[in-house]
C-alpha positions as CSV (number, residue, x, y, z in Angstrom):
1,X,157.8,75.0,35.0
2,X,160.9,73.4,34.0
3,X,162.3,72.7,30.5
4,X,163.6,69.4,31.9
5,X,162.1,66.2,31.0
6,X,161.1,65.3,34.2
7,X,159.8,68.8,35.2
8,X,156.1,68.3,35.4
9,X,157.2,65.8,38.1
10,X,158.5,68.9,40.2
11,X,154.8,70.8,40.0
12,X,153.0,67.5,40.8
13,X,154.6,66.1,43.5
14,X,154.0,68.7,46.0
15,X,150.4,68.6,45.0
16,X,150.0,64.9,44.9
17,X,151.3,64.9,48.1
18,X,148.2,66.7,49.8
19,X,146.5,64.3,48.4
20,X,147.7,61.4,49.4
21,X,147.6,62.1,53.4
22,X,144.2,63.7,52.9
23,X,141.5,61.6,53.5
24,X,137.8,61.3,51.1
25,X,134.8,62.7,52.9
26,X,132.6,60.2,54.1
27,X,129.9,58.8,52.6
28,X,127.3,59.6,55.4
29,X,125.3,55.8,54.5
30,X,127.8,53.6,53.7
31,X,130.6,55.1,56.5
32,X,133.1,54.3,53.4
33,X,135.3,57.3,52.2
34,X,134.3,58.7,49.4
35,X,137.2,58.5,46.6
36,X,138.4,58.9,43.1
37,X,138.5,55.4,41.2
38,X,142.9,55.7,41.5
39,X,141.6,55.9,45.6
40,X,140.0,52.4,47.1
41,X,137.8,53.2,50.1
42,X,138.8,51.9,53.5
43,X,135.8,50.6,55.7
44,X,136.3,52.5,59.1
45,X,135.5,49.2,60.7
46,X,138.4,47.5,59.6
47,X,140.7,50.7,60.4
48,X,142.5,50.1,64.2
49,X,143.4,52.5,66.8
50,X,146.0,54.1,65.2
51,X,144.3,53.7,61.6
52,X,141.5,56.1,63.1
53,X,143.5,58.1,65.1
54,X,145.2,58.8,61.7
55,X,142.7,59.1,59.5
56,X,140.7,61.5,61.9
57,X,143.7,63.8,61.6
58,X,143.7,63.7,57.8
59,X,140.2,64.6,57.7
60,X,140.5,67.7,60.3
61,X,143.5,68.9,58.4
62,X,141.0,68.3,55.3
63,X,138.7,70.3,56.9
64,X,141.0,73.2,57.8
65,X,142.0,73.5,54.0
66,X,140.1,76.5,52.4
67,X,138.0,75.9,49.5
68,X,140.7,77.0,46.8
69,X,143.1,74.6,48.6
70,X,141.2,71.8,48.6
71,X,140.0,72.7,45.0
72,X,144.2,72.1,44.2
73,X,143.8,69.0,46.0
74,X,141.4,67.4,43.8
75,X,142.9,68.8,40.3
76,X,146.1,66.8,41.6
77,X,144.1,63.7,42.4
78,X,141.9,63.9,38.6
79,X,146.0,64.1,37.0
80,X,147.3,61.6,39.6
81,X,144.2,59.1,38.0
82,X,145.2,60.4,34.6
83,X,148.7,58.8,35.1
84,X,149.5,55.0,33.5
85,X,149.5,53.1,37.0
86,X,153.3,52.4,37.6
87,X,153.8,56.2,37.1
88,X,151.1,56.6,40.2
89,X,152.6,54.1,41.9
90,X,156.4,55.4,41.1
91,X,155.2,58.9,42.4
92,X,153.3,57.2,45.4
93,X,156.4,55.3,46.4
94,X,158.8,58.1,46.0
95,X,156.4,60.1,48.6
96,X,156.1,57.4,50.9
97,X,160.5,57.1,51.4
98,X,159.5,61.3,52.6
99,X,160.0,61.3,56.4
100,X,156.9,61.4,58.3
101,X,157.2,64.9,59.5
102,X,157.7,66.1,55.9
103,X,154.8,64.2,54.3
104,X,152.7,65.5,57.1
105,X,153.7,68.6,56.7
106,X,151.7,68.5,53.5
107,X,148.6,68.3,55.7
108,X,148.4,72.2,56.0
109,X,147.6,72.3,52.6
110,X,149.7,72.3,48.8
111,X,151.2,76.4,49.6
112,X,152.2,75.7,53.2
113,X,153.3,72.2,52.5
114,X,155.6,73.7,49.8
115,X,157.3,75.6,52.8
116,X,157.0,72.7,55.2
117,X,160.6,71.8,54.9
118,X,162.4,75.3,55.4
119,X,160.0,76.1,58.1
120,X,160.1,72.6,60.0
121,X,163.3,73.9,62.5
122,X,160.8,77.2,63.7
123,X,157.5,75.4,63.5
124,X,158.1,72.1,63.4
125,X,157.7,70.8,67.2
126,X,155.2,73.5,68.8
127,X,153.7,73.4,72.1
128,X,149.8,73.0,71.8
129,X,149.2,76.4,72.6
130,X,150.9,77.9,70.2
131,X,149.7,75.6,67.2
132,X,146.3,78.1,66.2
133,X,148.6,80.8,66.5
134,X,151.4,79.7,64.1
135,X,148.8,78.3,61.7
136,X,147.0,81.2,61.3
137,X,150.5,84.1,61.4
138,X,151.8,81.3,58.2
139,X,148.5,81.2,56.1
140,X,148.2,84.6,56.8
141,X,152.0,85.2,54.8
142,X,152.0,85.7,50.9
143,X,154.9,83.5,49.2
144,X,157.7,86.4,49.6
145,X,157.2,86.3,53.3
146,X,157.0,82.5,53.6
147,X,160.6,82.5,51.7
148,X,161.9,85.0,54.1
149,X,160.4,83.1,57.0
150,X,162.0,80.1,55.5
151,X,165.9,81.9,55.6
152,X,165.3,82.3,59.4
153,X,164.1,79.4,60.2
154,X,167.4,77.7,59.2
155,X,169.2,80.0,60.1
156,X,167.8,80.3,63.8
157,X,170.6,78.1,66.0
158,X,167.9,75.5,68.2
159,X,168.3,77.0,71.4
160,X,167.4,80.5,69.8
161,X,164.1,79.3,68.1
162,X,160.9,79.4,71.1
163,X,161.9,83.0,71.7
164,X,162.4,83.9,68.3
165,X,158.8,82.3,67.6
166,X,157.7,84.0,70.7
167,X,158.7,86.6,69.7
168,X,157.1,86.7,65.6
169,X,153.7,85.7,67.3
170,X,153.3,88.3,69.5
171,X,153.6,90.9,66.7
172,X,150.4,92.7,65.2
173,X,149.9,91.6,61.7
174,X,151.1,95.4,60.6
175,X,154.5,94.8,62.2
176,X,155.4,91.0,60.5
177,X,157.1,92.3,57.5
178,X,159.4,94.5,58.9
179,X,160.4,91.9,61.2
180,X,161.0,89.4,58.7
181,X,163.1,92.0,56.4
182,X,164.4,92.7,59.6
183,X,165.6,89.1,60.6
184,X,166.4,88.0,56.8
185,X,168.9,90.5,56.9
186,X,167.0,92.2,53.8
């Protein structure tokens, strides 16, 4: 952690993102989403298209978290409720000014979402049959090979990038770290 002031704001954040475009389960009787007191449920009733359409993405991306994830996920929430309210609400409007395809990259979870922004240029607009595939080839890559990941996504020009993804998930999982040495220039 940082020795600055503000510091602890640099370890929440990223946390408090996840959970802020992850949805409560359900409360099976009541249809109301289940949430910390800092959370006010949201009858699906009152949700429209686009509300459900939304919230039925959070909850499959909450879904797809594993248990150690999720468990991340609600230790940032219990600090988030710890916080006086105009530090939440600071912290909830400084995530909200994020561009959507940054704060939803925080869907996959508080470790990928860290990533999300280096990555976005490689794996940022997939076709759909590629999107198991690159979900599963990045939570299957420890931190070091994330950051190397990260170097050639931004370094990849945009007409180089499908082939160069082609390319990464077609390997065997025995081949991907010589391949990302190889392509980070390491």
């Amino acid at each position: 952690m940082t020795s600055k002031p503000w510091g602890w704001l640099l370890v929440l954040l990223p946390s408090l993102a996840v959970a802020q475009t992850l949805p409560a389960p359900l409360d099976e009787t009541t249809g109301m989403a289940t949430a910390p007191a800092a959370v006010a449920p949201v009858p699906w009733a009152s949700l429209d298209a686009a509300g459900r359409a939304d919230a039925r993405a959070r909850y499959a991306a909450w879904r797809a978290l594993g248990e150690s994830e999720r468990a991340r996920v609600r230790q940032a929430q219990t600090r988030l409720s710890g916080l006086p309210a105009d530090q939440q609400q600071a912290l909830r409007t400084r995530f909200d000014a994020m561009d959507r395809l940054y704060r939803d990259g925080w869907r996959m979870g508080p470790r990928l979402g860290t990533w999300f922004a280096d990555l976005h240029p490689l794996f940022g607009y997939l076709p759909a049959t590629q999107r198991p595939a690159a979900l599963a080839l990045l939570t299957s890559l420890d931190d070091a090979q994330l950051a190397r990941l990260s170097v050639i996504s931004r370094r990849t020009a945009p007409q180089d990038r499908d082939a160069l993804r082609a390319e990464l998930l077609a390997l065997p999982p025995g081949a991907r770290e010589a391949w990302l040495r190889r392509h980070a220039g390491q």
